[in-house]
Every structure is written in structure tokens, then in C-alpha cells.
C-alpha positions as CSV (number, residue, x, y, z in Angstrom):
1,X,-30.2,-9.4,-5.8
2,X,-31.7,-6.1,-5.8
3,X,-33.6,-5.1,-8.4
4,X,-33.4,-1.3,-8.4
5,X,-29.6,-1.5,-8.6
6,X,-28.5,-1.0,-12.1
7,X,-24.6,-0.1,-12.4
8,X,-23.4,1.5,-15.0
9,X,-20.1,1.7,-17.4
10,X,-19.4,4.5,-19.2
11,X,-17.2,3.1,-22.2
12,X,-16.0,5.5,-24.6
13,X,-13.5,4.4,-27.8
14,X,-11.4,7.2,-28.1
15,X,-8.9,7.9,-25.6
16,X,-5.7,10.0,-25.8
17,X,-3.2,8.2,-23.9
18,X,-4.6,4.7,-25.4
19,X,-7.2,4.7,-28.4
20,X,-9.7,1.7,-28.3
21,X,-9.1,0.9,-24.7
22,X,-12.0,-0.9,-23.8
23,X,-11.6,-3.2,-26.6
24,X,-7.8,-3.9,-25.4
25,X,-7.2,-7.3,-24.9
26,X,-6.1,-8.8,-21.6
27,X,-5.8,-12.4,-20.6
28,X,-7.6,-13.2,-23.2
29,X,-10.9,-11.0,-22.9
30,X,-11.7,-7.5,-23.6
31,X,-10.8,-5.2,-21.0
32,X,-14.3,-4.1,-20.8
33,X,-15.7,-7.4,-20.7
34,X,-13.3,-8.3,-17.8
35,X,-15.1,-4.6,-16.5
36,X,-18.6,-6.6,-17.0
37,X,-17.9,-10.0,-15.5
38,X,-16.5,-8.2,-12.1
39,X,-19.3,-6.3,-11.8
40,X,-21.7,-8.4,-12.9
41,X,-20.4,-10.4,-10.0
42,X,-21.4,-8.1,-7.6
43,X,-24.3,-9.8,-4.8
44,X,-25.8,-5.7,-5.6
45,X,-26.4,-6.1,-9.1
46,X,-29.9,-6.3,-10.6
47,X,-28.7,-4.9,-14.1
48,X,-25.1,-4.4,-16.1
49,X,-25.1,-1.5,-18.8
50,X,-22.5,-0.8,-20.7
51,X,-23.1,3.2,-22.0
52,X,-21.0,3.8,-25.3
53,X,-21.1,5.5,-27.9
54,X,-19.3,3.0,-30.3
55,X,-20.4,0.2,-32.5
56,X,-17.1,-1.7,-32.0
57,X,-17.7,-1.5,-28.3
58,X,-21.5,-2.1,-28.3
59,X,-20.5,-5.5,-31.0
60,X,-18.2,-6.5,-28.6
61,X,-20.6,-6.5,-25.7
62,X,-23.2,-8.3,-27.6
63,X,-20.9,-10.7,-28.7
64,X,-20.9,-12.3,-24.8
65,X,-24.7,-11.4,-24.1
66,X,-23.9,-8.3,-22.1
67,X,-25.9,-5.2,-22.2
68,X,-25.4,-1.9,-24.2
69,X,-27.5,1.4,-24.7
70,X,-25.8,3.9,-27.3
71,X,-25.8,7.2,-26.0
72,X,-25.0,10.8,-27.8
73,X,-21.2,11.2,-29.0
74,X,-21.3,15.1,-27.8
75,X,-21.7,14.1,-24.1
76,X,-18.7,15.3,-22.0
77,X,-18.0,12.5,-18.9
78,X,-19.2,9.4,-17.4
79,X,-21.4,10.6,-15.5
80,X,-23.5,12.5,-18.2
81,X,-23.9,9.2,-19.7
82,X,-24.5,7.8,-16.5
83,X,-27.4,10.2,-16.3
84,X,-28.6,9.7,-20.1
85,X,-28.7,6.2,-19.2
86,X,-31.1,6.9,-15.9
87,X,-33.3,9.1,-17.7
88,X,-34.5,6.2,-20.0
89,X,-34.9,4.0,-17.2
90,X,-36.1,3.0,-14.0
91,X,-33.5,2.5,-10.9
92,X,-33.5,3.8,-7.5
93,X,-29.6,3.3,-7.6
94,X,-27.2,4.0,-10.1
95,X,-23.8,2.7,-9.9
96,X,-20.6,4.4,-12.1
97,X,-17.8,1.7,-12.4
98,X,-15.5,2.6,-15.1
99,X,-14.3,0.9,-18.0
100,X,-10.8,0.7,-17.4
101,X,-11.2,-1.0,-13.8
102,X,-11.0,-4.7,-14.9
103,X,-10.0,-5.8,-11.4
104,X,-12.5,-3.6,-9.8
105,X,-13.6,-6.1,-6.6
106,X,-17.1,-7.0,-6.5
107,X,-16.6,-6.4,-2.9
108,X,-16.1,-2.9,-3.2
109,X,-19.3,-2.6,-5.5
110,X,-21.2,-3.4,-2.9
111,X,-19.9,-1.8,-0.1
112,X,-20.2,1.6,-1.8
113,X,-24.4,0.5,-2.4
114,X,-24.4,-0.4,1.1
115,X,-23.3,2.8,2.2
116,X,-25.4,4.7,0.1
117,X,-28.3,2.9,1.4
118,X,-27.6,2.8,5.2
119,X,-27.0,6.7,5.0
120,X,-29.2,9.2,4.1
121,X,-26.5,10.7,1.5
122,X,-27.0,11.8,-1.7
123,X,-23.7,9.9,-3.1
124,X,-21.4,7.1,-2.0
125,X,-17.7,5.9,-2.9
126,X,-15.0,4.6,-1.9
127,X,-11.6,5.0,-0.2
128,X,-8.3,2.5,0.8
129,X,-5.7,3.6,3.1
130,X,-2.2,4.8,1.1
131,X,1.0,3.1,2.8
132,X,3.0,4.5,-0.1
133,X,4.4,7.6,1.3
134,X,5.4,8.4,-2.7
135,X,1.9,8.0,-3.2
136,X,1.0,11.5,-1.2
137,X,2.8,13.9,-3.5
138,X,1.9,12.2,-6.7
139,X,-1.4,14.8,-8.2
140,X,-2.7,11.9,-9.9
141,X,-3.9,9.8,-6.7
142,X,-6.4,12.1,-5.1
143,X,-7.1,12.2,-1.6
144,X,-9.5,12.7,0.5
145,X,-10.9,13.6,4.2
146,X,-14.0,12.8,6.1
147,X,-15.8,13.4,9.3
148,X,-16.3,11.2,12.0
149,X,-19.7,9.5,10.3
150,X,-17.7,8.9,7.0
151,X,-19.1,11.6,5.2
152,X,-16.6,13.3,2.5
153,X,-15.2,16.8,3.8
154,X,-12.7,17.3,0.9
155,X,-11.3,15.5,-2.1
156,X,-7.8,17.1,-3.2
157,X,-4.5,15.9,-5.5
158,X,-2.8,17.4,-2.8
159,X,-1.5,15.6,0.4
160,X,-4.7,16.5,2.9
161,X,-4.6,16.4,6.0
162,X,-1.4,17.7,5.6
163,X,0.6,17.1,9.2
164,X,2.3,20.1,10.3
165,X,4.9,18.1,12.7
166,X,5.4,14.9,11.0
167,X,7.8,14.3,8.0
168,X,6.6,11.7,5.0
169,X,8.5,8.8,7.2
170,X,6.8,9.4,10.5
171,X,3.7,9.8,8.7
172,X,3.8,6.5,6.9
173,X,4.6,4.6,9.9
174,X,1.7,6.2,11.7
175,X,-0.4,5.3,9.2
176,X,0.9,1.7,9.0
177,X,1.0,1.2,13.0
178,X,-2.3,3.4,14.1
179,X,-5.6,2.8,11.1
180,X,-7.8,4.6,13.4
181,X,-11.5,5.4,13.1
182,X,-11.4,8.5,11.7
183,X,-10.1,9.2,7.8
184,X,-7.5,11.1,7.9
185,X,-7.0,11.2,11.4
186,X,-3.6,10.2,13.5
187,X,-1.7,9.7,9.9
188,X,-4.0,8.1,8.3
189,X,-4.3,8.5,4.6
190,X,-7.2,8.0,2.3
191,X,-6.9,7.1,-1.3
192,X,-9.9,7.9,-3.4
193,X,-11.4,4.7,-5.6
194,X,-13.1,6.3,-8.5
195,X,-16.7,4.6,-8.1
196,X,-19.9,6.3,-7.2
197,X,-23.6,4.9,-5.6
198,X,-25.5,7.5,-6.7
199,X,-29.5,7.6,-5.5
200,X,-31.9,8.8,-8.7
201,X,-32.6,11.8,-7.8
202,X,-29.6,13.0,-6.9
203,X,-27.8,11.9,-10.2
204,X,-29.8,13.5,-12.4
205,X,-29.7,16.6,-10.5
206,X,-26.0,16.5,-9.8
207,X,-25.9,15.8,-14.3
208,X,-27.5,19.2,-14.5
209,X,-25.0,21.4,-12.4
210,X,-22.7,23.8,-14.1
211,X,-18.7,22.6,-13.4
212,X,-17.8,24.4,-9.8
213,X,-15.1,26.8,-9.5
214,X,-13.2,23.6,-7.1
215,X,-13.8,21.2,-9.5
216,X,-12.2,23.2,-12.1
217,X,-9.1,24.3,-10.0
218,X,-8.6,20.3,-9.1
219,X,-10.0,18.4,-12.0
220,X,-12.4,16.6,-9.8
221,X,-16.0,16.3,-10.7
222,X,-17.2,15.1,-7.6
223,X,-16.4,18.3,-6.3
224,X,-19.1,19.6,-7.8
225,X,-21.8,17.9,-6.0
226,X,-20.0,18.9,-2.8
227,X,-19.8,22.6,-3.6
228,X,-24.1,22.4,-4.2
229,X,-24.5,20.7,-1.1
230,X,-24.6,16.9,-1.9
231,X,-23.6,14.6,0.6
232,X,-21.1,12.1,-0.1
233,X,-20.8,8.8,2.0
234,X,-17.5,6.9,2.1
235,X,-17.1,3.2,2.2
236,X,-13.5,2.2,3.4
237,X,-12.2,-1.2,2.0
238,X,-8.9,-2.7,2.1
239,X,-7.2,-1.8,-0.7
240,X,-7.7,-0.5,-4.4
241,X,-7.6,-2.1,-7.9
242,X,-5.7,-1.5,-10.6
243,X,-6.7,0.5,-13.2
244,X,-5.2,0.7,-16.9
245,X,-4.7,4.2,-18.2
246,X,-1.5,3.5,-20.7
247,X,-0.9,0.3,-22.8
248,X,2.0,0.2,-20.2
249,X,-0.8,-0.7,-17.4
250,X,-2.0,-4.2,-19.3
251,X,0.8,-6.5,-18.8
252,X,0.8,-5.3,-14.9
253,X,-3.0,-6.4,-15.1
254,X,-2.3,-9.6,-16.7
255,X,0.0,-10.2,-14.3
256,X,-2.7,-9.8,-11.7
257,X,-5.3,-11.6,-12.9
258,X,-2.5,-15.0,-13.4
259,X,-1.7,-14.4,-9.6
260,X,-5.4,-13.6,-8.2
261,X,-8.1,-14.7,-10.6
């Protein structure tokens, strides 16, 4: 276990779409103590946190000996709690796994630390190749390319690359029949897995930015760090988890976890 790896869940109560999520029950636990156990599972972890700013959600994660910090109702995103959390702190790695992931592989925890520490990048996520061919015009799976070392080039909700001479088809097959080295090369298509590795420094800094002018044209915060320079490594694992956004999502999970778990 590493001891200077301390992940992170940003766990906020109110949601639009689904009001107390974290709290949700699935299977028979909270959704965000399902959250805690995967990562907690994680051969990475030195430290679980749970950043709310709740009493019902910091109860809950006392009531199974998990860890909590309350952090200021007026701040805007994960990763600003993330930060508030790192500021108090010590940690040469912070980890941002969010609260609604309750499959979220331990696996893929740790291969986004592991490429964050075997690169000299500033950031690190994740990415799983996309054999849906629906799955490239849907805005709310984002995509992304990298160069040749696995370093982010662009994330986008837009199909990227896009293939000038291949139909959706043809580019599904290739993508099945040819994964290739490169992301996003020879039809292959790279779905983004919301978790970030970031180093100390870099968090804190990235925290501090104003929103960039990408970011607010695609609703994608990591753009941010990308548009001031940060480097972004990404890990590629086999597939993603599944996330619950609607109360529509939990039976799917449930589901899941009778199949899997």
C-alpha cells in the first residue's frame, strides 16, 4: 500500500436528476458506500475520504467506519473539493473517483496511479474502447484522442477522430477487428472514464484556474488543464463501469452486482 495515495469522493446530496443519490440504496448498501468498499479495494489506496458537505452523507459514512471531511457548501465541482481536501492534508497523489461509480473496478484505480507515476504528467485517467457505434453520436459519452505515448490530445462529446471515408458500420468493425496501439487510430474509439490521478501540485494549481473558453464550449473540466498546459496521461483498460445518474440506473446496477459481485 502506498501511503501517499489518498483517493478522494466528492459526495454531494443534492442532485437534479436524483436528490440524495449517494444515500440511494442498492443491493442492500448505500450507493456511496458501495463507492467506498470498491475503492477502498484498490492494492493503491493508503487513505479513502469521502468529501461532503452533508450530515446525512457524513452519518452514513461513519455509520460503517469510513472516512469523511465536511467541506464548504458554496464550492462548485469535485474537483474543488478534491482540492479543499488536499490543502488540509498531506498526499503526493490525489485520486477523484466519484460517488455515483459503485462498480468502479479497483483495477482501473490503480492503473490510472500507475500511469500517473510511470509518466512525468501532471494528470492521469482513463479510457475503454467504444464497440457501440450508437455510442459515437451520443454528447453524453465523451471521447477522446491521444498521441502515440498515451498522452491526451483532445477530449470532445463529439465523435473524434472523425473518419472521413468510413461510415459508423465500417468503423465499428475496424474497431472490433483492429485495437491497435494508438487511441484513436485505424477505428479505434476511446471512451473517456471519469477518474483522475492527479500529482499535488498540479491539483491545487489546476483548482485555481479560471474555466477555459473549451471547457465552457464542451462542458468538460478537464479541458481546462489542457488548455494551461497540463499534461494528461491515459491508462487504457478493458471496459467501463456503470455509473447511476437517474433512479432509472439502480436496478441496472443491482442487476450487476447479482451477476458480478
Amino acid at each position: 500500500m502506498n501511503t501517499e495515495h489518498i483517493i478522494v469522493i466528492p459526495a454531494r446530496y443534492a442532485s437534479t436528476r436524483f436528490p440524495g443519490k449517494p444515500l440511494a440504496t442498492i443491493a442492500g448498501k448505500s450507493m456511496i458506500r458501495r463507492v467506498w468498499e470498491r475503492c477502498a479495494a484498490a492494492a493503491c489506496t493508503a487513505r479513502v475520504i469521502v468529501a461532503t458537505d452533508d450530515e446525512r452523507i457524513e452519518a452514513e459514512i461513519a455509520s460503517f467506519g469510513g472516512e469523511s471531511m465536511m467541506t464548504p457548501p458554496e464550492l462548485a465541482s469535485g474537483s474543488e473539493r478534491m482540492a479543499w481536501v488536499a490543502e488540509r492534508i498531506g498526499g503526493a497523489v490525489f485520486i477523484n473517483v466519484q460517488g455515483d461509480e459503485p462498480l468502479m473496478p479497483p483495477a482501473t484505480i490503480d492503473a490510472v496511479a500507475e500511469a500517473l507515476l510511470d509518466s512525468d504528467a501532471d494528470i492521469a485517467t482513463a479510457a475503454c474502447p467504444i464497440l457501440d457505434s450508437d455510442a459515437m453520436s451520443n454528447p453524453n459519452v465523451v471521447k477522446l484522442v491521444t498521441d502515440r505515448d498515451g498522452n491526451a490530445l483532445y477530449f470532445s462529446r463529439a465523435p473524434i477522430p472523425f473518419d472521413r471515408d468510413a461510415d459508423a458500420a465500417h468503423a465499428q468493425r475496424e474497431n472490433t477487428r483492429q485495437p491497435g496501439n494508438g487511441f484513436g487510430e485505424n477505428g479505434v474509439y476511446l471512451k473517456h472514464i471519469g477518474i483522475y490521478a492527479f500529482r499535488r501540485d498540479a491539483l491545487l494549481r489546476f483548482a485555481a484556474l479560471p474555466p477555459g473558453r473549451l471547457e465552457q464550449i464542451e462542458k468538460l473540466e478537464q479541458l481546462r488543464a489542457m488548455e494551461n498546459g497540463m499534461r494528461i496521461r491515459v491508462a487504457r483498460v478493458p471496459s467501463d463501469s456503470q455509473a447511476v445518474d437517474t433512479p432509472d440506473d439502480v436496478p441496472i446496477v443491482e442487476e450487476l452486482i447479482r451477476k458480478y459481485i
